[in-house]
C-alpha positions in Angstrom: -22.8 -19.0 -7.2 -24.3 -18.5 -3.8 -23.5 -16.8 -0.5 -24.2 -17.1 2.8 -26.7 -15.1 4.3 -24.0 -13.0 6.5 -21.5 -12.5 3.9 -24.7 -11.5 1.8 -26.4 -9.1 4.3 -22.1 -8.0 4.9 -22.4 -7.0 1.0 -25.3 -4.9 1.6 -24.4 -2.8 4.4 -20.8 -1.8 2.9 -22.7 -0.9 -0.1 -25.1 1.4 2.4 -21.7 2.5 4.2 -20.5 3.6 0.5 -23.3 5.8 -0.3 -24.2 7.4 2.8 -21.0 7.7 4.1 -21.4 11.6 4.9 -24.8 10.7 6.8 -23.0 7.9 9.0 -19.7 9.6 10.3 -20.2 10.8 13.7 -17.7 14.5 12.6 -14.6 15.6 11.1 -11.1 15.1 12.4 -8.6 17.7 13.7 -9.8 21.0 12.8 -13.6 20.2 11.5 -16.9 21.4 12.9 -20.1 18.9 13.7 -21.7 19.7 10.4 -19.9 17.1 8.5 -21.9 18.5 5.1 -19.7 22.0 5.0 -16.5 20.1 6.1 -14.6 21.6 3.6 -15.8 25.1 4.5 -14.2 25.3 8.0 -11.7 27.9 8.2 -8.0 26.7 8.1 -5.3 29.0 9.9 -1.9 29.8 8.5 -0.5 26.6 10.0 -3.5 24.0 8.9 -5.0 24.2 11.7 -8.7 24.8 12.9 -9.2 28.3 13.1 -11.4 29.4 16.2 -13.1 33.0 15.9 -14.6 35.7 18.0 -14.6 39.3 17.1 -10.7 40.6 16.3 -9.5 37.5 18.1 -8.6 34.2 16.4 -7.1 31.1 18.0 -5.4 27.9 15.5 -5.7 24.8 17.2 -3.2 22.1 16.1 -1.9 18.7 16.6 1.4 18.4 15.9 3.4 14.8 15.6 6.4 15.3 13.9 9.4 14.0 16.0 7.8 14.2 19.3 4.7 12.5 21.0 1.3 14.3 19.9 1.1 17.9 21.5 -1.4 20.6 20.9 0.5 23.9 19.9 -2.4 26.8 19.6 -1.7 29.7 17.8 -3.2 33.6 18.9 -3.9 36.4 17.0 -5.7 39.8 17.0 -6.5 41.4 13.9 -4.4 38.7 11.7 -1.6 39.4 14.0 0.3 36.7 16.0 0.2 37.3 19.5 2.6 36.9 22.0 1.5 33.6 23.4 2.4 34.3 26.6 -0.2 36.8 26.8 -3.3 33.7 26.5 -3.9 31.6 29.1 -5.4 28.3 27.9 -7.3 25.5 29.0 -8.6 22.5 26.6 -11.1 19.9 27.4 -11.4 16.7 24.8 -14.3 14.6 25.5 -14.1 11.3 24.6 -16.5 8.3 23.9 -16.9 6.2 26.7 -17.3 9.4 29.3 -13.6 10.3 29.7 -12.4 13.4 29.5 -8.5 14.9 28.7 -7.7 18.2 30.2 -4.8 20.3 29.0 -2.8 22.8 30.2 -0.6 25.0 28.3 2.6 27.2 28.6 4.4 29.1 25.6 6.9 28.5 23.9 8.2 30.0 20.7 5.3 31.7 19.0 2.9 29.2 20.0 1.4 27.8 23.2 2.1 24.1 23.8 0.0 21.3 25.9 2.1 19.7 29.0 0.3 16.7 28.4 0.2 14.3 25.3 -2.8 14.2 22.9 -3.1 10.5 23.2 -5.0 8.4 20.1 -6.9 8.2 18.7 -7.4 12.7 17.9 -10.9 11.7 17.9 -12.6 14.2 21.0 -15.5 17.0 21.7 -13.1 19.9 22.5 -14.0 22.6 24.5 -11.6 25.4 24.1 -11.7 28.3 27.1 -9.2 31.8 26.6 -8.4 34.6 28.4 -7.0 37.7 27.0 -6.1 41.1 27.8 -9.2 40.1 30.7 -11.2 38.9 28.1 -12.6 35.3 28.5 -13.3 33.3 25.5 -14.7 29.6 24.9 -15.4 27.4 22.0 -16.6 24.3 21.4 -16.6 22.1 18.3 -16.1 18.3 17.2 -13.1 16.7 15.8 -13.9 13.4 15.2 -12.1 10.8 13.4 -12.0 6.9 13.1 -15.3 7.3 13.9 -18.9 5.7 12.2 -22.4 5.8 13.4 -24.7 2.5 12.7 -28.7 3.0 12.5 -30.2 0.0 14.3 -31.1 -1.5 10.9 -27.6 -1.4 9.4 -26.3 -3.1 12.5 -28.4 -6.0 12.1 -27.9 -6.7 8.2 -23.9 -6.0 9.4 -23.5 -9.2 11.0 -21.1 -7.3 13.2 -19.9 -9.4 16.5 -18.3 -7.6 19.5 -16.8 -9.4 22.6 -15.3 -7.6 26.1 -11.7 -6.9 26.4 -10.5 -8.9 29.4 -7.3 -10.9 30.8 -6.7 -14.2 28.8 -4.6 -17.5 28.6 -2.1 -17.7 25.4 -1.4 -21.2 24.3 1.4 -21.0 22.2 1.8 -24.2 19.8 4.1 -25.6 17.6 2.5 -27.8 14.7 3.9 -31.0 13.8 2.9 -33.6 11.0 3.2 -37.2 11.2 1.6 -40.5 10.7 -0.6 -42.7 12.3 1.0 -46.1 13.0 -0.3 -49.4 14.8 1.5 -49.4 18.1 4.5 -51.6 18.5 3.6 -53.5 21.2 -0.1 -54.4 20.2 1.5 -56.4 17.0 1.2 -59.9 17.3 2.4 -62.4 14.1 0.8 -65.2 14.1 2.7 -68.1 14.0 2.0 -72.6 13.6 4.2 -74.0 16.8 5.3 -76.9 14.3 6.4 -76.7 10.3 3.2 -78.4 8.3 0.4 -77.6 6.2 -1.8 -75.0 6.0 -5.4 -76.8 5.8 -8.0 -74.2 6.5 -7.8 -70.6 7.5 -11.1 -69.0 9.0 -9.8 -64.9 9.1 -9.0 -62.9 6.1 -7.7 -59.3 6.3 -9.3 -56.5 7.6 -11.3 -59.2 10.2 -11.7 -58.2 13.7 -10.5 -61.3 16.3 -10.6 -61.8 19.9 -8.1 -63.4 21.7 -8.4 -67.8 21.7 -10.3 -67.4 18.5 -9.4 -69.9 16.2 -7.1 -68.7 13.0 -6.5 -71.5 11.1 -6.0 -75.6 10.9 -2.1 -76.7 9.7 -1.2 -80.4 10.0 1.9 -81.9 11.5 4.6 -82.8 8.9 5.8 -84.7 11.9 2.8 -86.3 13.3 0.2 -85.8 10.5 -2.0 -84.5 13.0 -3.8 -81.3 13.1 -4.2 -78.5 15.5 -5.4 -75.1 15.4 -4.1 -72.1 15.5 -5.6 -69.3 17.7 -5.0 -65.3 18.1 -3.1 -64.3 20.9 -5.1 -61.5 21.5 -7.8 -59.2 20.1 -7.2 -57.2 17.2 -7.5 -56.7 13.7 -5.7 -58.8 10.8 -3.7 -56.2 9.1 -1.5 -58.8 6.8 -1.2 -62.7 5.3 1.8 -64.7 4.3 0.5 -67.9 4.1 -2.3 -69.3 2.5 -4.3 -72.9 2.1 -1.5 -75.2 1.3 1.5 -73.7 2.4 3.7 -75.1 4.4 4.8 -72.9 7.7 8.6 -73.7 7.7 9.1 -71.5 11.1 6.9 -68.4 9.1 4.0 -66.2 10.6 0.7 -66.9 9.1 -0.3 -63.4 9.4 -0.5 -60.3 11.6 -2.8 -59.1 13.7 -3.2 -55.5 15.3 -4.9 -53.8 18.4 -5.7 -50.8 17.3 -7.8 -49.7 20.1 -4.4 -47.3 20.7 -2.5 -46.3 17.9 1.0 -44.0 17.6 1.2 -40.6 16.3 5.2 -40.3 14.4 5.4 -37.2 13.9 8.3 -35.3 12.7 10.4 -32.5 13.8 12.6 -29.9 12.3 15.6 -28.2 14.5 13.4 -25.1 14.9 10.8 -27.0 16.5 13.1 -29.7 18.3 14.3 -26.7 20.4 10.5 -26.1 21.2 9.1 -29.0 22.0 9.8 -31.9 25.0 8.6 -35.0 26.5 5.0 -34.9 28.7 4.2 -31.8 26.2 0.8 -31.8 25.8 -0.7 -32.0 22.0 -3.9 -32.4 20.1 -4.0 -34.4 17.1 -6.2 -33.3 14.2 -6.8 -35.4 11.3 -5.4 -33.0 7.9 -9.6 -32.5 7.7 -10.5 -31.2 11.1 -7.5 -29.4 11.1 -9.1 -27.4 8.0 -11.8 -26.8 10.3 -10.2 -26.1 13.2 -12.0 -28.5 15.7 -11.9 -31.7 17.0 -9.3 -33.9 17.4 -7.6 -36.2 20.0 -5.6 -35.2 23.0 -2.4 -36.8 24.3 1.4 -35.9 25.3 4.6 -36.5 23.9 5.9 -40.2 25.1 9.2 -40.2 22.6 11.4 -37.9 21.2 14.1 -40.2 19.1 18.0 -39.2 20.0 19.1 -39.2 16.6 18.3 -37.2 13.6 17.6 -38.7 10.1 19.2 -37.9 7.0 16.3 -35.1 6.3 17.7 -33.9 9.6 14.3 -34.6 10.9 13.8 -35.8 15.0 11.1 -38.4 15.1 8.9 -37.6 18.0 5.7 -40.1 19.2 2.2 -39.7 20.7 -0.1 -42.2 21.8 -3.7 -41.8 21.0 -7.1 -44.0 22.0 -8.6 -45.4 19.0 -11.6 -47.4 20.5 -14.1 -46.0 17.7 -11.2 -47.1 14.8 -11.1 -43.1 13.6 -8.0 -43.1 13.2 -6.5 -45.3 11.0 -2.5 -46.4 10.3 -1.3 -44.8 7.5 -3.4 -41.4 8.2 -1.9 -38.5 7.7 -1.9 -35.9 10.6 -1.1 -32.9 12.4 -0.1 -32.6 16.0 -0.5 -28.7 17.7 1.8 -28.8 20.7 1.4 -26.9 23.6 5.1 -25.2 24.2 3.9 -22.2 26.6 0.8 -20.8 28.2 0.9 -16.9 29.8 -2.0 -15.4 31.3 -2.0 -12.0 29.6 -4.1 -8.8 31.8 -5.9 -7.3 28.4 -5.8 -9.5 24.9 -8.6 -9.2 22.0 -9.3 -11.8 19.4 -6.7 -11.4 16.3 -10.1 -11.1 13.9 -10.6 -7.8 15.4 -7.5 -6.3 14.7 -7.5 -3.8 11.6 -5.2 -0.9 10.1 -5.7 3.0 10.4 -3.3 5.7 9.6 -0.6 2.9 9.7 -1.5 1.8 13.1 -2.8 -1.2 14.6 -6.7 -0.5 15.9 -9.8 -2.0 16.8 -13.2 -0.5 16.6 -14.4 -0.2 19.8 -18.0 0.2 20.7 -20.4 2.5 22.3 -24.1 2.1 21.3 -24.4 2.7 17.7 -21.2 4.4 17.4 -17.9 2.9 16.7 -14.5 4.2 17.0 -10.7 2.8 16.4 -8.8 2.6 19.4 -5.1 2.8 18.6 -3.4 -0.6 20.4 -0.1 -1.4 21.0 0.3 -5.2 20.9 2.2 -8.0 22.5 2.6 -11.7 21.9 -0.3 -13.6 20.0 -1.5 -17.4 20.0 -2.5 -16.7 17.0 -6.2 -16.7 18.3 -5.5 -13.7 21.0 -2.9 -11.4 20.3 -1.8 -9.3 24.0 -3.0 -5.6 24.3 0.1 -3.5 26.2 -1.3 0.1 25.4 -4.5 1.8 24.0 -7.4 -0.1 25.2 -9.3 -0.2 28.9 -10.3 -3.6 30.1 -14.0 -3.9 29.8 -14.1 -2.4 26.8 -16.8 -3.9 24.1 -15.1 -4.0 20.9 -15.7 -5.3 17.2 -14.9 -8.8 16.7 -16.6 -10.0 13.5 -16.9 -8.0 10.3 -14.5 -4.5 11.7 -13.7 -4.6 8.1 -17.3 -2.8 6.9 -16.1 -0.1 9.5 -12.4 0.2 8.7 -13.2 0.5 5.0 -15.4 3.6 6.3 -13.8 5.3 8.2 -10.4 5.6 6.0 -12.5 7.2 3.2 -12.5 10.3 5.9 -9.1 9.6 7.6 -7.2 11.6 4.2 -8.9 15.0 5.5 -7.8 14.7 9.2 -4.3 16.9 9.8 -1.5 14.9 11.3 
């Protein structure tokens, strides 16, 4: 078996990811300081959060989720003691990637002081952490990082990774169809003697390309014994015989010819789509090989939609196609994307690019070498773009080929995170 070279050099870099994981993530999560090597030494408070020390004084920092939109809820004590919290005054900077910074203010409530503003997503941030107390000033600083790799220059370039900026789009929303190609009614011609006789020569067999005057064959008269020929009434292709040398005509069509320089699409559509789809809609139609592929095709619109249903409850619906290069041939099998709706959309991002994190959807968005989910909440889809409502700026480079090397990182270290 072989592989391509991107799949290949794909195979090597999540095997790098895998074995220097530790080396590549950019932190922790909630509650974990820069040195991702002693991780599992940071100091947890009595709530699970990460504990922040100076002298007799001790702050808990954590996130909490449960039932309500992501708040920070910080914990004081002296001496082991819980504090009154309205004794602290807090402030809490979380820098972010991309430059922006979230600044929280607290007031208390309960034992704890809470943030008036919500910890938005992803709980990935710098955090700079400054106290007063009893007129004593505190700060701290640490990382808690999460969703969050780091790619050296070589990785990246055996990654095969792809990125693409976040920006309004156009959703064409289609409903496929499958049909037929037919020879168009109106281009059949039968080929008929003007007088019953003999069939004495014929000079076309099938599959022959005529033009119009051309002669077609020689019958004689049973009436007159005299012989004429017979010429096509237009150009076309012969598509079937009836008669041969010998025959007599008796009032039937020699043979048939076609013009298959335009052809008809019957295609055929359920009640779910009938409801969808209408006369002058416009539609590409993909023979069942391109449509594999996902390119090419001919475009057209919807000339017919039949009034009555069939026994398979099925509506019969028609295109009309060119067919000067004879691609598409009657009898081919085919599908038809209609274009129901299009909506320009302010922020949408390629559906390749969307991956799962913590049960949410995300894509990885980037900032040099370092890549980070970005929690989206989504809208309709195309199936090729799929709307951004929430969670991403516009203008924002993000991962649109191979996220998968990064998601299956980044989850490894998503288990120690507290949410």
């Amino acid at each position: 078996m072989t592989f391509s070279k991107n799949r290949l050099a794909a195979s090597m870099l999540l095997a790098a990811l895998t074995l220097t994981a530790p080396q590549l993530l950019a932190g922790g999560g909630h509650g974990h300081h820069d040195d991702d090597h002693v991780e599992a030494e940071d100091p947890k408070g009595p709530n699970g959060g990460t504990l922040l020390s100076e002298g007799a004084v001790d702050l808990e920092i954590t996130v909490f989720e449960r039932g309500v939109p992501p708040e920070m809820r910080v914990y004081a004590y002296r001496d082991g003691q819980l504090l009154d919290p309205a004794q602290v005054e807090l402030s809490v900077a979380l820098g972010r990637l991309g430059g922006v910074t979230d600044t929280l203010s607290f007031v208390a409530e309960g034992d704890y002081l809470v943030s008036e503003q919500v910890v938005t997503e992803p709980h990935s941030f710098d955090v700079r952490v400054k106290a007063q107390l009893e007129g004593e000033r505190y700060q701290w600083d640490y990382a808690s990082h999460e969703g969050r790799t780091t790619l050296s220059d070589r990785l990246l370039a055996l990654s095969g990774v792809d990125t693409a900026v976040a920006k309004g789009q156009t959703l064409r929303f289609t409903e496929t169809l499958f049909g037929v190609v037919q020879p168009a009614q109106e281009r059949l011609f039968s080929v008929s003697a003007p007088y019953n006789g003999m069939v004495e020569r014929l000079y076309v067999n099938i599959g022959d390309r005529v033009e119009q005057g051309q002669a077609i064959a020689e019958v004689r008269s049973n009436d007159t014994l005299q012989r004429y020929t017979v010429t096509a009434p237009a150009d076309g292709e012969v598509i079937a015989q009836w008669l041969s040398v010998g025959d007599q005509t008796n009032g039937q069509a020699l043979l048939q010819l076609a013009d298959l320089s335009q052809v008809w699409i019957d295609l055929s559509a359920f009640p779910q789509a009938l409801e969808k789809i209408a006369v002058g809609m416009p539609l590409t139609v993909l023979s069942m090989h391109d449509a594999e592929r996902c390119e090419g095709g001919a475009r057209s619109r919807i000339s017919y939609i039949a009034p009555t249903m069939t026994g398979g409850h099925i509506a019969r619906a028609r295109a009309v196609i060119d067919n000067a290069d004879g691609q598409w041939r009657p009898g081919m099998h085919v599908q038809a994307r209609v274009l129901t709706e299009q909506r320009e959309v302010p922020l949408a991002v390629h559906v390749d690019a969307l991956q799962r994190f913590r049960d949410m959807d995300v894509v990885f968005g980037r900032y040099g070498n370092t890549f980070e989910v970005r929690m989206v909440t989504l809208g309709d889809s195309d199936g090729e773009y799929v709307e951004v409502l929430e969670g991403l700026a516009p203008g924002t480079e993000y991962v649109t080929v191979n996220s998968y090397l990064m998601i299956a990182d980044v989850s490894k270290d998503a288990a120690k995170h507290d949410h």
